[in-house]
N, C-alpha and C positions, 0 to 999 in steps of 0.2 A: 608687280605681277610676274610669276614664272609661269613662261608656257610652255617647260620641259615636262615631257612624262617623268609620270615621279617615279624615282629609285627604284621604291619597291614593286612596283608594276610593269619596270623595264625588266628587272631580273627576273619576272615572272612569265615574262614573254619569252625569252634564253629559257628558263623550264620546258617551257613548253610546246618550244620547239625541238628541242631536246627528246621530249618524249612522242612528238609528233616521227622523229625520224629512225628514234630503238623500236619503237612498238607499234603504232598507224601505222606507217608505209610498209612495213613488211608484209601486218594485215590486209592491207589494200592491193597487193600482189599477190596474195596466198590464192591456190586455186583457181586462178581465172578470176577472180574478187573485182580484177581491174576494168573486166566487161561491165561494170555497174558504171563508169568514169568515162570512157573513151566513146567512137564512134558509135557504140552499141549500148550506149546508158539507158534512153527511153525505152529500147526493145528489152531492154536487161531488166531495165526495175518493174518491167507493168506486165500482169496478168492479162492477156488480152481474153483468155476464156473465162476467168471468171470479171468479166464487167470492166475489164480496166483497173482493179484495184492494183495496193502495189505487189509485187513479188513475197511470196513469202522469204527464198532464201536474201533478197533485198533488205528485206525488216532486219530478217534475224544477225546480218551483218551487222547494220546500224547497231542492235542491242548490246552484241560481243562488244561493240567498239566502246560504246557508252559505261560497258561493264570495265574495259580495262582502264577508263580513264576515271572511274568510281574508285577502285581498287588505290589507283595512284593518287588520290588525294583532289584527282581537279573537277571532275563531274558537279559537285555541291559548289563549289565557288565563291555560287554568289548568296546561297544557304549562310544563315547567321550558326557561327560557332557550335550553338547547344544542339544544331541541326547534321552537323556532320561539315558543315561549311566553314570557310575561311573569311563569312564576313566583307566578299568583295563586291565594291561599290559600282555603279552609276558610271563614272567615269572608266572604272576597269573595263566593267562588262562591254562599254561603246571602244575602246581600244582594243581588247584583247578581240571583239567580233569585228571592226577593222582591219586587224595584223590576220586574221584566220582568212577571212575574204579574200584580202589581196594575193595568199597564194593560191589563189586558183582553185577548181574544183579538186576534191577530196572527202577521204574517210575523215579527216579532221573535222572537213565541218560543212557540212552538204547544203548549200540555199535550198534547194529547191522541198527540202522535208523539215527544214529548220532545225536538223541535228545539230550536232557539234559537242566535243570532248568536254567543253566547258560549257553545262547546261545552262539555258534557261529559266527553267524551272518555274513558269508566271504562276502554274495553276498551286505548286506549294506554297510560293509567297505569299501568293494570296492568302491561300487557307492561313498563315502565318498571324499575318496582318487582320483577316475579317472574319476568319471561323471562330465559333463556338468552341467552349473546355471539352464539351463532348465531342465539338467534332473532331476540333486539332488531334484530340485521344484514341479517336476512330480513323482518322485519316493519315497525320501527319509521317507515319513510319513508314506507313505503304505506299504514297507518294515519291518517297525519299528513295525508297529502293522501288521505283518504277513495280510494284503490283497491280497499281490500282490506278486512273487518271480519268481524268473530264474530257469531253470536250466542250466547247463554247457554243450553246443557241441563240445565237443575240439575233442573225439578220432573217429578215422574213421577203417572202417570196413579193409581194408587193409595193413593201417599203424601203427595202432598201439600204442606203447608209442612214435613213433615218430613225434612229432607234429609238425614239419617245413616239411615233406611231406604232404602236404593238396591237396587231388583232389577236394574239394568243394572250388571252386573260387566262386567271385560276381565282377561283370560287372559294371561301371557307365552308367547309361542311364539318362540323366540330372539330374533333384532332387533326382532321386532314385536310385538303384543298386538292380541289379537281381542277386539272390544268385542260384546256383546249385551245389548238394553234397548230401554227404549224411555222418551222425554220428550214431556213436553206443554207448553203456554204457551211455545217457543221464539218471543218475538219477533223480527222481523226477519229470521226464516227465508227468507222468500220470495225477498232478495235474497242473503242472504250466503254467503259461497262455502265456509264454515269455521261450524262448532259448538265452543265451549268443552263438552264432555258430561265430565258426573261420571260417571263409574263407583268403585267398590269393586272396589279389587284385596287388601284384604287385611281382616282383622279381621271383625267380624261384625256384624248389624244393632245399628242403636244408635250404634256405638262413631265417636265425632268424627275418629278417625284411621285410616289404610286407602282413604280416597279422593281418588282422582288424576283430576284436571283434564286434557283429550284434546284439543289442538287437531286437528280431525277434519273432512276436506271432506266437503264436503256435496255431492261427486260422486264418493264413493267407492261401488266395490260394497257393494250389502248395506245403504246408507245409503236411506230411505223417505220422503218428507213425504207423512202418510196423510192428513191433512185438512188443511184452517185454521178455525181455531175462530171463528166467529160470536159477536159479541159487542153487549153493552149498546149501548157506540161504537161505531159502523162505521167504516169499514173496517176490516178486520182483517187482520193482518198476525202472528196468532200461532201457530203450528202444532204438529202434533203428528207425531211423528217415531219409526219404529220403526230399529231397526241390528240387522241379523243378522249374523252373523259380519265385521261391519267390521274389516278392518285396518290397523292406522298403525303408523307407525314408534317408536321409541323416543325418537326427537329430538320428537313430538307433545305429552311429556307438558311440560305447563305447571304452575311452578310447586312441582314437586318430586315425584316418588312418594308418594305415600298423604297429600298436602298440600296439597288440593282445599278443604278446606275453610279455609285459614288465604285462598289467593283469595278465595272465596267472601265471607267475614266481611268482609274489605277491601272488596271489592267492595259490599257492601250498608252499610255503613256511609258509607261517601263517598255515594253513591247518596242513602241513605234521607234524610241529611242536609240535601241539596238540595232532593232532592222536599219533605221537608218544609217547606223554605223556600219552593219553589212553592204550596202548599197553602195556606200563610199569604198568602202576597200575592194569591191565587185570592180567599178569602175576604175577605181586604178588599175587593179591589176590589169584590164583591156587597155587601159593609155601603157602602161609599161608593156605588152607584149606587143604593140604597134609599135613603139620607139624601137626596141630590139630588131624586129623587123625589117622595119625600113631601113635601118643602117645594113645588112646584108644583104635586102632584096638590091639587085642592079637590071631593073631591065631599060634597055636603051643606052648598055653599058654604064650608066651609072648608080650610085645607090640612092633609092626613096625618099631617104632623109634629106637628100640634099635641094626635094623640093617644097618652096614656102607653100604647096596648096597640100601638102602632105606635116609639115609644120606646123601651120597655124590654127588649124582645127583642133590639134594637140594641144597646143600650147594654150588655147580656150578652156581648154577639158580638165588640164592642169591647174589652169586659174583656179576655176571651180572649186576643185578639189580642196586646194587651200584653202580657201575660205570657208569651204562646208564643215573641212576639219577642223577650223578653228570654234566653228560655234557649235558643231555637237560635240568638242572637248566643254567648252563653256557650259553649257548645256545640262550636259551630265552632271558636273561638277556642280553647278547651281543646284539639282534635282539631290544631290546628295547634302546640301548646307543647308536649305531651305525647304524642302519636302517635295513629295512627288506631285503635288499640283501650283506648284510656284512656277514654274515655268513653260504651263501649257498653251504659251503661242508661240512658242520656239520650238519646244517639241517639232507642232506641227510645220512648223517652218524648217528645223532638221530632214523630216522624214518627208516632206513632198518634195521636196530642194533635191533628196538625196534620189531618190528613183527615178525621178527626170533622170536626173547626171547619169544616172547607171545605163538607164536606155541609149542615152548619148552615146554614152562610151562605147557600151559592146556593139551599136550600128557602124561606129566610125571605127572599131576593131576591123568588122567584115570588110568594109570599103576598104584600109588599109591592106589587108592582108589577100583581096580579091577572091575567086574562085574558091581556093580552101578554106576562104575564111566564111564565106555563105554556107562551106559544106560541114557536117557532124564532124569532122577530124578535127576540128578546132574547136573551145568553148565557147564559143561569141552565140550562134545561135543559141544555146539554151540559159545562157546566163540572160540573153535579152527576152527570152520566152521566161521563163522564173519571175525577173524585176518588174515585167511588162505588169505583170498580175498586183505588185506591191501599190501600184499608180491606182488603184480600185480596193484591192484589198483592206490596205492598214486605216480605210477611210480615205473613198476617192478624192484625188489632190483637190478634187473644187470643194469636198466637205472641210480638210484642211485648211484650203485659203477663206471659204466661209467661216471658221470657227478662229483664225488670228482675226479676219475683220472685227468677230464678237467685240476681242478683248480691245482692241483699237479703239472701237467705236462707241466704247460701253456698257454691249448687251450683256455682257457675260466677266463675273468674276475674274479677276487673275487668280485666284487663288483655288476657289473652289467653283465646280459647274454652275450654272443655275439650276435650283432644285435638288442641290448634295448639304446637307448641313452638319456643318464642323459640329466636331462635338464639344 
């Protein structure tokens, strides 16, 4: 077994930080840019007159950024070849969102808005993977050059992380289907002109199958954004969304009738993967700017470092790290030889494992670095306000350690959900 990054992945790293330091940092200097980054990020990125959202000149950054790292080849990435992409894996995308984390906040790759030079791109893969001829033909170009995007209606205001209880059903009415419900936490609502919304069209609470995926604008009748949810982080950009009798057509439904949830699982699997590769290079980078530290800080005429209760909290943090990096390299790499639902109780065992550690980290940063490290002049606070949210967000850690028990115990497929059927 070699557990070196491979060749060509290292060398892609040296690109890319390459292009992080000719063209990002100059951008992230230009004009005061830097106010989005320092002690004045939250006041910088959030509209407080209109509701909290985010900034407009905030966004339009992000997009320049996005644009120059399309132009250069790295945006697509992880886009298969005929897409504009270079075909990059599972394992790349948990290393290269790793190496981006660790240094620190930046234009390169922002946690808290889930940018980054080397995109994501979940919602074209998918289309990739479960759209339709029609749709792929309709969607995939505009996608690709960020025109057009979704956001995701899965969670609802009562249920919670459990997404087989859906009070938002849809109806057949001949060509069409009338959606009624309502979802909350729709990130990226604000802008996007389309919602992925689950509804149950068939089978009953509980049951893993019966729910169908709704590509659904988000200017149709009957379609609501009732608030935006204020949050730990600011800006906020997540909403909650009611639909009364919305209708769409037949050609909306993505990814198959009553097969909402085999997207979904796709979807949070590639996702959680990375994030949790973010989460680890988050946390290093707070163990590494505490070590630096305390080797310079001397009060009491000595330096920091030289005491074991400043030590060994580190060298715990450290431990971690090792290890988490060893199995979400594993992980990845497994997710690329065997498929993206071969290894969904590691997944979740990467991605809660990895936001604990983050928390850890950036508290024991503060502590370390005292006084400026509680205060905005340093990133610990808001890297810890960001990951805080991933411990709930990506599927709160107890649905996670719920869903490995699954596989443990029996209840649930290794391979595929209960209620997702291979084809």
């Amino acid at each position: 077994m070699n557990f070196d990054i491979p060749k060509e992945i290292a060398d892609y790293l040296v690109e890319l930080d390459d292009f992080i330091e000719r063209v990002i940092k100059p951008l992230e200097n230009l004009n005061d840019n830097i106010r989005f980054f320092d002690y004045r990020r939250e006041d910088a990125r959030t509209d407080w007159h209109r509701g909290g959202l985010p900034n407009e000149e905030w966004e339009a950054l992000l997009a320049q950024a996005k644009d120059l790292a399309d132009e250069a080849g790295h945006y697509r990435y992880a886009l298969p070849v005929e897409y504009g992409g270079k075909g990059g894996s599972n394992l790349a995308m948990a290393i290269i969102r790793e190496h981006f984390a660790a240094k620190g906040l930046g234009l390169h790759n922002d946690l808290q808005t889930e940018h980054s030079i080397v995109g994501n791109n979940v919602g074209l893969l998918l289309m990739i993977e479960y759209g339709t001829e029609e749709q792929k033909a309709q969607w995939i170009d505009d996608l690709a050059e960020r025109r057009v995007g979704f956001a995701f209606g899965i969670t609802e205001p009562e249920h919670g992380s459990d997404a087989t209880h859906m009070e938002t059903h849809a109806e057949r009415d001949g060509d069409e289907w009338v959606i009624n419900g309502e979802k909350t936490w729709n990130t990226g609502i604000h802008k996007a002109k389309y919602d992925m919304i689950m509804a149950r069209t068939s089978g009953g609470p509980g049951d893993g199958d019966g729910i169908t995926a709704f590509l659904t604008p988000t200017d149709s009748e009957g379609f609501k954004v009732e608030e935006m949810l204020w949050t730990f982080n600011m800006p906020t950009d997540h909403g909650r969304v009611s639909l009364k009798n919305v209708r769409v057509g037949h050609t909306a439904i993505f990814g198959g009738e009553g097969r909402g949830l085999q997207v979904l699982q796709h979807f949070f699997n590639e996702n959680r993967i990375r994030q949790a590769a973010s989460s680890l290079g988050a946390a290093q980078f707070c163990i590494n700017e505490s070590v630096e530290y305390a080797k310079v800080r001397k009060p009491f005429g000595k330096p920091l470092s030289d005491n074991q209760g400043i030590q060994f909290p580190l060298v715990e943090l450290q431990a971690h790290c090792e290890m988490l990096r060893a199995l979400i390299h594993k992980t990845a790499w497994q997710m690329d030889k065997y498929g993206v639902f071969s290894v969904s109780d590691k997944v979740s065992i990467c991605n809660y494992q990895a936001n604990r550690l983050c928390c850890d980290a950036a508290d024991r940063a503060m502590q370390v670095h005292g006084g400026m490290g509680y205060s905005r002049h340093k990133p610990f606070e808001h890297i810890y306000r960001h990951h805080r949210r991933y411990r709930i967000t990506e599927g709160a850690e107890e649905i996670q350690m719920r869903r490995v028990a699954g596989y443990m115990f029996g209840y649930m497929s290794q391979r595929f959900p209960k209620g997702v059927r291979e084809e």
